[in-house]
GUVODO-934071 format. One record per residue (C-alpha): residue in three letters; x, y, z. Coordinates in Angstrom, 1 decimal, decimal comma. Last residue first. Layout:
GUVODO-934071
(ALA; (X; Y; Z));
...
//
This chain:
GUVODO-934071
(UNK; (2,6; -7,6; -31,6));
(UNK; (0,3; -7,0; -28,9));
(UNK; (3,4; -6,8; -26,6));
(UNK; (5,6; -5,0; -28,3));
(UNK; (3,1; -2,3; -28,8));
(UNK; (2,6; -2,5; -24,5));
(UNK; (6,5; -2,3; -24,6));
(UNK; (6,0; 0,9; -26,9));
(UNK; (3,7; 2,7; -24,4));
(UNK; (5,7; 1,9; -21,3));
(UNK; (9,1; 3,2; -22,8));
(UNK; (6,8; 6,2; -24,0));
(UNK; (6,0; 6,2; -20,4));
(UNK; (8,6; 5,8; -18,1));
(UNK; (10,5; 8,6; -20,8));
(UNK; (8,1; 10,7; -19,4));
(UNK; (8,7; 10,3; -16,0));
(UNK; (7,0; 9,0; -12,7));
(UNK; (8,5; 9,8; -9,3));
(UNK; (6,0; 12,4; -7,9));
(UNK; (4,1; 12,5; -11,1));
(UNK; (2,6; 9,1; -10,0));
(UNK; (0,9; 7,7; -13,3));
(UNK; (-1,6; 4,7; -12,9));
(UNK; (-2,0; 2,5; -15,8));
(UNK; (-4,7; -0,4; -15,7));
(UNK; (-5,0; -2,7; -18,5));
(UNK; (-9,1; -3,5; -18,4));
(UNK; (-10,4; -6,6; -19,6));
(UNK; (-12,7; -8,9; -17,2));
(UNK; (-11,7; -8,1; -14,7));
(UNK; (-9,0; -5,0; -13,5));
(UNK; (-5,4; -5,4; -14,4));
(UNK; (-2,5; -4,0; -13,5));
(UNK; (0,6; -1,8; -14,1));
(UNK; (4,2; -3,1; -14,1));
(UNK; (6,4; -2,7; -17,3));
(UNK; (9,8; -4,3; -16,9));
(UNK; (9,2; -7,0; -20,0));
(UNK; (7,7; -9,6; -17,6));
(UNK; (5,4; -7,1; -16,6));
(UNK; (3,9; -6,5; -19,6));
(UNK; (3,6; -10,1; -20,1));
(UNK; (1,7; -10,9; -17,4));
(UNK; (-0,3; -7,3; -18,5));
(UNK; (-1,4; -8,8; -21,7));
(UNK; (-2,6; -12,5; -19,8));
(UNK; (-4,8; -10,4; -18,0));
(UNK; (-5,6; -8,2; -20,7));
(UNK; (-7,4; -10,9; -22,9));
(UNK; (-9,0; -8,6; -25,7));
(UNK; (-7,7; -4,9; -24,1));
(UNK; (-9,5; -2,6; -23,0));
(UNK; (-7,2; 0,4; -21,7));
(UNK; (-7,3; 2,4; -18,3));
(UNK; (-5,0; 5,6; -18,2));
(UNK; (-4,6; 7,0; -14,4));
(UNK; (-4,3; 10,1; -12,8));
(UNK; (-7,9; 11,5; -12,7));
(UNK; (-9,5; 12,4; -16,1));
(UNK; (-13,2; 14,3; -16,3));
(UNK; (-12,1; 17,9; -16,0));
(UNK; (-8,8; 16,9; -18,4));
(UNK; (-11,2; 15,5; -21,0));
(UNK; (-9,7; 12,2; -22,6));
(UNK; (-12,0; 10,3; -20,2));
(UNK; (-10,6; 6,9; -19,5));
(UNK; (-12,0; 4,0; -21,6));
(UNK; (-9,0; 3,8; -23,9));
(UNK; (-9,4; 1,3; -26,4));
(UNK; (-6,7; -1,0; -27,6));
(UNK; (-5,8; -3,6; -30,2));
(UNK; (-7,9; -1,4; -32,7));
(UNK; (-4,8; 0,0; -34,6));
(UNK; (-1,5; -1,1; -33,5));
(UNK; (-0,3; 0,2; -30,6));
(UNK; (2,7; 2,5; -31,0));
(UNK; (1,6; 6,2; -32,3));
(UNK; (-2,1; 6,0; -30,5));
(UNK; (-0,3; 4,8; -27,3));
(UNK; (2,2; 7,4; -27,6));
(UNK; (-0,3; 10,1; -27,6));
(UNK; (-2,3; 8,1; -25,1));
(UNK; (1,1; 8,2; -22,7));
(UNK; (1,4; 11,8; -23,4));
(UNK; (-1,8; 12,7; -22,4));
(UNK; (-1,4; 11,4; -19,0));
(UNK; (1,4; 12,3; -18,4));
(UNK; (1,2; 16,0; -19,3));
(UNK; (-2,6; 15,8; -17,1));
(UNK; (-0,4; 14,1; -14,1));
(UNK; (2,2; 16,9; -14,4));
(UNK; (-0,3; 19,9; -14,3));
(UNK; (-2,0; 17,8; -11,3));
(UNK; (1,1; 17,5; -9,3));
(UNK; (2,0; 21,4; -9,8));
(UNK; (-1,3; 21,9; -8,5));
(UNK; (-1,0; 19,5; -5,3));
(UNK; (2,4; 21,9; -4,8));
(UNK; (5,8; 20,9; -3,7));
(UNK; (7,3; 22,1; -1,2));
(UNK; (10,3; 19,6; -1,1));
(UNK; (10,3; 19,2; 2,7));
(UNK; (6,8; 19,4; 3,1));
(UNK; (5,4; 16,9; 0,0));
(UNK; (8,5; 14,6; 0,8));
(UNK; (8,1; 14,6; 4,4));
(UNK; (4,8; 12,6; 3,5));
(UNK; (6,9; 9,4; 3,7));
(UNK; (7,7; 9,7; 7,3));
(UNK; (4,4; 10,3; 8,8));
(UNK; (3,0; 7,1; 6,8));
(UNK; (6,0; 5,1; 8,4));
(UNK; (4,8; 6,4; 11,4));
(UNK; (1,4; 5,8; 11,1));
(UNK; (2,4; 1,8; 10,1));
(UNK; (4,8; 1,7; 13,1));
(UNK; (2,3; 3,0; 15,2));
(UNK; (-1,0; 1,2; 14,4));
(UNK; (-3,6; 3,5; 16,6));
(UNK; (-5,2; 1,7; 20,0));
(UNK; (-8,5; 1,7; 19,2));
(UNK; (-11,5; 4,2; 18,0));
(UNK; (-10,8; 7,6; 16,3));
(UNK; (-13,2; 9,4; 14,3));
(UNK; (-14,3; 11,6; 17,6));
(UNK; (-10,9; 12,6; 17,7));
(UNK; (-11,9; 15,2; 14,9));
(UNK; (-13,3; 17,3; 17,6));
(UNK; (-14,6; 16,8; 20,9));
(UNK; (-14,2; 13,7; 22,9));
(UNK; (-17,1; 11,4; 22,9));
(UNK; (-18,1; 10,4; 26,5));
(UNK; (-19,1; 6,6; 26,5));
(UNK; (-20,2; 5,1; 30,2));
(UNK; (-18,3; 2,4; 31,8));
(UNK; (-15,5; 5,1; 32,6));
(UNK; (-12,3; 3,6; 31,8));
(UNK; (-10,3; 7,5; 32,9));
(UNK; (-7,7; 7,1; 30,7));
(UNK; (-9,8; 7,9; 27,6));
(UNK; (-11,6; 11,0; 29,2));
(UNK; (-13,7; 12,3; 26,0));
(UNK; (-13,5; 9,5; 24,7));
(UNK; (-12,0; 8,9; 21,1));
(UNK; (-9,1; 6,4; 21,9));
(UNK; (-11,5; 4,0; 24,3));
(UNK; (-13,4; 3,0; 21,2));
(UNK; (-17,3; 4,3; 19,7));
(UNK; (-17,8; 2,3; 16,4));
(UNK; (-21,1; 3,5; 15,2));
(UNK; (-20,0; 7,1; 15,4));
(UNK; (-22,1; 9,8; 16,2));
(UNK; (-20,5; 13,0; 14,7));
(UNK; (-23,2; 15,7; 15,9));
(UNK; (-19,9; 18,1; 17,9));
(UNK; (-17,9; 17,6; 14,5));
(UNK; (-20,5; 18,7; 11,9));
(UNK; (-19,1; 22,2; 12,0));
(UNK; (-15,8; 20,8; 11,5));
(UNK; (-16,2; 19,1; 8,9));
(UNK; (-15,2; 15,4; 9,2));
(UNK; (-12,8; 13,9; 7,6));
(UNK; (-11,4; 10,2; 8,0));
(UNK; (-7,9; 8,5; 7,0));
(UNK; (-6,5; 5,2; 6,2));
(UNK; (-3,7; 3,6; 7,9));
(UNK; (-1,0; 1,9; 5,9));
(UNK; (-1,5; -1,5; 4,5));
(UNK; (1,1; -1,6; 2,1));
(UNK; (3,4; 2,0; 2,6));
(UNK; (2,6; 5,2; 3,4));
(UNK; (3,1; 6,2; -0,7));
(UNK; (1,0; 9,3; -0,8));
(UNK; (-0,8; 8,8; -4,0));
(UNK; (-1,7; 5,1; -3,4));
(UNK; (-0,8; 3,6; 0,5));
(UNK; (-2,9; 6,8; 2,5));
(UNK; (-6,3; 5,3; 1,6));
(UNK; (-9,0; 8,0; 2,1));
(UNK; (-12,0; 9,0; 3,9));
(UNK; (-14,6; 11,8; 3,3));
(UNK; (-17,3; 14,0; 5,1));
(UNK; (-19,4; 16,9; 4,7));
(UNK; (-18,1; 18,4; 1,5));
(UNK; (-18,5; 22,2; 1,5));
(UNK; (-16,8; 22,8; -1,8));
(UNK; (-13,8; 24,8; -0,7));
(UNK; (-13,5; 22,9; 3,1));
(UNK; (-13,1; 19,6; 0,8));
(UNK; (-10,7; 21,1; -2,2));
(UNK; (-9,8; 18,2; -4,0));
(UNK; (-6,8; 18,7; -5,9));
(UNK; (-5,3; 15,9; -7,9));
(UNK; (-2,8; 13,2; -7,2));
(UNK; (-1,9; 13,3; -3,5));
(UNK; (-5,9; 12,1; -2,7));
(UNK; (-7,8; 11,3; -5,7));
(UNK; (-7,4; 7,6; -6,1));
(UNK; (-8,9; 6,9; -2,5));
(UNK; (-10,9; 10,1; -2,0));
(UNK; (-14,2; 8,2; -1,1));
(UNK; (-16,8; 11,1; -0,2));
(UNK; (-19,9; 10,5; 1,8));
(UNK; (-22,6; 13,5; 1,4));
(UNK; (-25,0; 14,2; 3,5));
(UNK; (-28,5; 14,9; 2,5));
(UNK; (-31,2; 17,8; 2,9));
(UNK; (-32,0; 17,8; -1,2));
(UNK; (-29,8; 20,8; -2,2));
(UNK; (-26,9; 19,4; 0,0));
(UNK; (-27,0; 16,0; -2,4));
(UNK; (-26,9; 18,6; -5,3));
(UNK; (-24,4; 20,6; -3,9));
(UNK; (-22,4; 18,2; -3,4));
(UNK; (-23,0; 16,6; -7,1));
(UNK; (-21,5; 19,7; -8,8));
(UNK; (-18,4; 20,2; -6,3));
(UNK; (-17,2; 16,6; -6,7));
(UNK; (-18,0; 16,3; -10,3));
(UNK; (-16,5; 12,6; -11,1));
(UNK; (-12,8; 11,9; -12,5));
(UNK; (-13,0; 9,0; -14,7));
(UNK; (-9,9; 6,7; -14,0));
(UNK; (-11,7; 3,5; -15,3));
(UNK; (-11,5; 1,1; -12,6));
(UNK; (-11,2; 3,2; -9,7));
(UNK; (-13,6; 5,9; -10,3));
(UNK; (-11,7; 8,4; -9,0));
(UNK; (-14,1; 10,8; -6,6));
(UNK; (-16,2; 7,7; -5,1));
(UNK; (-19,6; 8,5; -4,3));
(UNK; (-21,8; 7,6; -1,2));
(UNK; (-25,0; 9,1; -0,5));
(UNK; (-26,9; 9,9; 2,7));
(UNK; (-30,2; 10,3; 4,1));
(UNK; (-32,4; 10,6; 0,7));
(UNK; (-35,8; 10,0; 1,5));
(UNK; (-36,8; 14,0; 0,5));
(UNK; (-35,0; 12,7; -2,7));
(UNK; (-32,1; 12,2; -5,2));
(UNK; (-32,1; 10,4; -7,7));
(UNK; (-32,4; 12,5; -10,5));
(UNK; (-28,9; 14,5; -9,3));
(UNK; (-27,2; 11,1; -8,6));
(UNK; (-27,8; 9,3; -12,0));
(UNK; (-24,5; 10,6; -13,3));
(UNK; (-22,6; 9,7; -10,3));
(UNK; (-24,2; 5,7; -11,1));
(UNK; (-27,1; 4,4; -8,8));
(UNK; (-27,1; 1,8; -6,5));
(UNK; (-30,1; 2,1; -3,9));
(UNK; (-30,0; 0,8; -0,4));
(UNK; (-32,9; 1,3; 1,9));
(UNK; (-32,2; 2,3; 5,3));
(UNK; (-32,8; 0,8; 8,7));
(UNK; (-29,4; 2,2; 10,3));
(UNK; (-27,7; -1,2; 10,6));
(UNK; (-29,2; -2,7; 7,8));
(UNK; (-28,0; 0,5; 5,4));
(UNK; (-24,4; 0,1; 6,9));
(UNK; (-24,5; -3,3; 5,8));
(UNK; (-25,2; -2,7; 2,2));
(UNK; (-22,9; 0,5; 2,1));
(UNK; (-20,1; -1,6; 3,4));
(UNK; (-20,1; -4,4; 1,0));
(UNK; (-21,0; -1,2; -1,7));
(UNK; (-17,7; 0,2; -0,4));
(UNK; (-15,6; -2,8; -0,2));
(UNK; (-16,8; -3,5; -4,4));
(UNK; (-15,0; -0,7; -5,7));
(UNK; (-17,9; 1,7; -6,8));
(UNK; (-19,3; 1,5; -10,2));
(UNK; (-22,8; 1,4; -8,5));
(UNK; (-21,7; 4,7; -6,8));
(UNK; (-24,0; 4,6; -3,4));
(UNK; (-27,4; 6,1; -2,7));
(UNK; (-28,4; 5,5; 1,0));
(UNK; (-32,5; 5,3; 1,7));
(UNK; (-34,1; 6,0; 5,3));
(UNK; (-34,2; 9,6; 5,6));
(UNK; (-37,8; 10,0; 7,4));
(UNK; (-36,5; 7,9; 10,2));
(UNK; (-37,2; 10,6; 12,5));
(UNK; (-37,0; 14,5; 12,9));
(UNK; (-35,8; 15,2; 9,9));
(UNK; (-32,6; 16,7; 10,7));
(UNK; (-32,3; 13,5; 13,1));
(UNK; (-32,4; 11,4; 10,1));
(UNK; (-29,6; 13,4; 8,3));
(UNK; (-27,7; 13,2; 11,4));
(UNK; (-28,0; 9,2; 11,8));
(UNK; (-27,7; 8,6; 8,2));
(UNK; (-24,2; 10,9; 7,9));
(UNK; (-22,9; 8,6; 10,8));
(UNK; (-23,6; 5,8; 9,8));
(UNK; (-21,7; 6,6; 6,1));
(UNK; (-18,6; 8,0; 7,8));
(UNK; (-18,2; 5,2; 10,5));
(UNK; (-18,5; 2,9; 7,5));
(UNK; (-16,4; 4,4; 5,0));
(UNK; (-13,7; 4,9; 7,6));
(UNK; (-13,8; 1,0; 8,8));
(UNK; (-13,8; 0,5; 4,8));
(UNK; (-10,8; 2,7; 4,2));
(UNK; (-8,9; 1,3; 7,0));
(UNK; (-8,4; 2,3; 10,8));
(UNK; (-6,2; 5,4; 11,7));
(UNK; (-5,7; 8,9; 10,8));
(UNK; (-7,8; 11,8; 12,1));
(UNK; (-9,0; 15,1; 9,8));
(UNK; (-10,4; 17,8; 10,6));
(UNK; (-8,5; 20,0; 13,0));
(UNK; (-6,5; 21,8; 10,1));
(UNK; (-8,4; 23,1; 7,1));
(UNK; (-9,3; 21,2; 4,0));
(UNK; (-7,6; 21,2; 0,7));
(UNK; (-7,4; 17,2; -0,1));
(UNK; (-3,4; 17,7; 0,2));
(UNK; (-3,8; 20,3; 2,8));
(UNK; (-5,2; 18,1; 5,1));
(UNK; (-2,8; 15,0; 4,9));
(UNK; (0,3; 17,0; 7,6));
(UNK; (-3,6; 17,7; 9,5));
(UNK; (-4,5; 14,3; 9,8));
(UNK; (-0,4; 13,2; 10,6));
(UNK; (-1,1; 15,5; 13,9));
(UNK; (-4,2; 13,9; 14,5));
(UNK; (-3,5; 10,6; 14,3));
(UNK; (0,1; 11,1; 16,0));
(UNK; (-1,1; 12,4; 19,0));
(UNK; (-0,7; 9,8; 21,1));
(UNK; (2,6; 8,7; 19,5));
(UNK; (4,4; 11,8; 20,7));
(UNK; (7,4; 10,6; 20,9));
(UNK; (7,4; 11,6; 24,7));
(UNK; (4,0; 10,9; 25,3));
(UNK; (3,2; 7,3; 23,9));
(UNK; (7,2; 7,3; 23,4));
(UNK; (7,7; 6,4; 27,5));
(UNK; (5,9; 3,2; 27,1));
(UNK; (9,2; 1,8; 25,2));
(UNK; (11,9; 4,3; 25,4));
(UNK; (14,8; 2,0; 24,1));
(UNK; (12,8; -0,2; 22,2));
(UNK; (9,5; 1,3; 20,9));
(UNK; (11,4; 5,0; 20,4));
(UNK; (14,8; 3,9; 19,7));
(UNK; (14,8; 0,8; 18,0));
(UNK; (11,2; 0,2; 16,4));
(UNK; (10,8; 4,2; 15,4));
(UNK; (14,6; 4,8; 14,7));
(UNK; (14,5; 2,1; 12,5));
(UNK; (11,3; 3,4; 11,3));
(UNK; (13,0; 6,6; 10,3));
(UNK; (16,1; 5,0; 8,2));
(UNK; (13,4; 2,7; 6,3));
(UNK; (11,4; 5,9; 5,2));
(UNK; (14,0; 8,1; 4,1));
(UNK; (14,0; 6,4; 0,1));
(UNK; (10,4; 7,2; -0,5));
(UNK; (9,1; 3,6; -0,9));
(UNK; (6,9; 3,7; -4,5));
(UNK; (3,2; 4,1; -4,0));
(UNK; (1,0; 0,8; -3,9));
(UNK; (-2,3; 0,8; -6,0));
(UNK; (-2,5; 3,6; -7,7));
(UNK; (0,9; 3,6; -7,7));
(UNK; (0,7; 1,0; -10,4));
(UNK; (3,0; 2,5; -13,0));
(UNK; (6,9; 1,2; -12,6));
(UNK; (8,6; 0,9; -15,4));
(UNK; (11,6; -1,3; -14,4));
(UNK; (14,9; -0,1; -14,0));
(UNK; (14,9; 0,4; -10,2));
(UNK; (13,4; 2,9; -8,1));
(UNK; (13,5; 3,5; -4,4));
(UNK; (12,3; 7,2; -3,8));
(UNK; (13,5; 10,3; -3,0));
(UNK; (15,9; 10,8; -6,6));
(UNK; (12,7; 11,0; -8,3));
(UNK; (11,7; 14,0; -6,7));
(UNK; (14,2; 15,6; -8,9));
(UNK; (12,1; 15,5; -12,0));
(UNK; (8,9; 17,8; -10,2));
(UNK; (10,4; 20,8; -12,3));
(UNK; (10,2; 18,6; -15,6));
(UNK; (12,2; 20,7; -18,5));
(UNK; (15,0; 18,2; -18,6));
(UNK; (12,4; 15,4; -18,1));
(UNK; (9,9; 16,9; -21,4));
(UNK; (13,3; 17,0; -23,7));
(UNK; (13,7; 13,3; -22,9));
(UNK; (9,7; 12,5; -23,6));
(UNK; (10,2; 14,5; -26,8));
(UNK; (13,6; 12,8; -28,0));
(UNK; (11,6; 9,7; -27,2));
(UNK; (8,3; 10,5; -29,1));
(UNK; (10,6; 12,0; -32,4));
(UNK; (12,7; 8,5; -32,2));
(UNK; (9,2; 6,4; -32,7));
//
């Protein structure tokens, strides 16, 4: 037990990412569900202060140009865009996941289907392990555009696909277990077969690199509250490559992504470029807020590759620790223990793991849980340590008794 925490100390001292602990609001407990709500970067609540005082306040209708609040979904898209390895120009922020996930997937049926000339393409393939909004979205998505709907696991993908196949929607991190899934690899194999491709980036995005321009992926959305700590509720986001930009139909045309949005012409006009992905007024204080907390990636330079290397040593260590604590055959890791298939979480079955975690968290270790048995630990290397997680590990042995 002394040999894991004299390693976990020695693996801090040597941490280059340990100082970016200091930037965020942390107390003594072990905090490991940031993949579900990042930590609060300690700047954030001086900066929206000066957002609801100053700019909404004092200057009022003035900051929509002046504070640049008209801009802001685009400008925060492209301070996101080199976290998921994609270009500038291609990515808008605003709406949630599942309004993202469903302008993206409509809009992937209606090209595919004018590629073929018709309503040839009329089947969707979604991730039947997917989090639950995104097969609720899938399903409706799939009315709207006339579509069959066809779960099918990542593995499956590759058999399953078709000369029906319009679109197909995968998560990157499956969200339950933490598996990693072949983003490149099943790309190609949807663009092999004349379809789109529909990436969820939710528990990928600020954790692990993506590389969307590098593999060709045609579009994706994200969460911006996990990895990259914008806060509860904070706007999601929406890719769209840029050669697909000027064929973007979105099923939710607003005001904010005509072409002439001041000009309340009765007829729709879509701007050009990744502004086609917007549609209302945008949620200031929340973008902001967002736009405040991702200083620490630019101000700190820190690298999505020197986040992954950290995530994997977390990772790894925290099973190691696992395997030294818990007793044997209370737990059973059902995360991939291959680095290619492993995103930045560890997921344990546990025999009654809701009641497991309670307890967890009453002794200063939060992660959560997932039905019907799954501990859920998500590992931020941004603020995260070692010694967070052999502390973790031997609470969860404390635990189980």
């Amino acid at each position: 037990m002394s040999e894991l925490r004299s390693e976990a100390e020695q693996l801090d001292v040597a941490d280059p990412l340990s100082a970016l602990r200091d930037r965020f609001v942390l107390d003594d407990v072990t905090y490991l569900d940031g993949n579900s709500l990042g930590a609060l970067p300690a700047h954030v609540p001086a900066r929206v202060d000066d957002v609801v005082r100053r700019q909404w306040g004092e200057l009022r209708i003035r900051s929509w140009e002046e504070s640049g609040w008209w801009t802001a979904p685009e400008r925060i898209g492209d301070r996101i865009a080199p976290l998921v390895g994609a270009a500038s120009g291609q990515i808008v922020v605003g709406d949630s996941t599942s309004v993202n996930v469903f302008k993206a997937l409509v809009a992937a049926v209606r090209m595919a289907q004018e590629d073929g000339g018709g309503a040839g393409r009329d089947e969707i393939l979604v991730d039947a392990t997917t989090f639950p909004t995104d097969g609720y979205i899938a399903e409706s998505a799939a009315r709207m555009t006339g579509c069959t709907l066809r779960p099918v696991t990542p593995a499956e993908v590759p058999s399953a696909l078709g000369a029906r196949t319009a679109a197909v929607l995968l998560n990157h991190v499956d969200y339950r277990t933490g598996r990693l899934h072949d983003l490149p690899a099943l790309t190609r194999a949807v663009h092999a077969c004349g379809a789109y491709a529909v990436w969820d980036l939710c528990h990928s995005a600020g954790a692990l690199p993506v590389g969307l321009d590098e593999h060709g992926v045609d579009l994706a959305v994200g969460c911006t509250y996990k990895y990259l700590n914008g806060g509860p509720g904070s706007p999601a986001y929406l890719y769209v490559r840029r050669d697909l930009q000027p064929r973007f139909d979105s099923p939710l045309p607003g005001w904010n992504s005509h072409a002439e949005p001041f000009g309340m012409r009765p007829a729709y006009a879509p701007a050009s470029g990744a502004v086609r992905g917007r549609v209302g007024t945008p949620d200031i204080l929340s973008l902001l807020a967002l736009d405040a907390a991702l200083d620490v990636w630019d101000e700190d330079g820190v690298s999505v590759a020197a986040v992954r290397a950290k995530s994997l040593a977390l990772t790894d260590f925290f099973l190691r620790c696992v395997g030294a604590y818990v007793p044997l055959g209370r737990v059973e890791s059902v995360t991939p223990a291959a680095h290619a298939e492993r995103g930045s979480q560890v997921a344990l079955r546990c025999d009654d793991a809701g009641e497991v975690m309670k307890r967890l968290i009453e002794g200063g270790v939060v992660g959560d849980f997932r039905a019907p048995d799954v501990l859920r630990f998500g590992f931020t290397p941004l603020y995260v340590g070692f010694a967070d997680v052999e502390r973790a590990a031997l609470v969860l042995a404390r635990t189980l008794g």
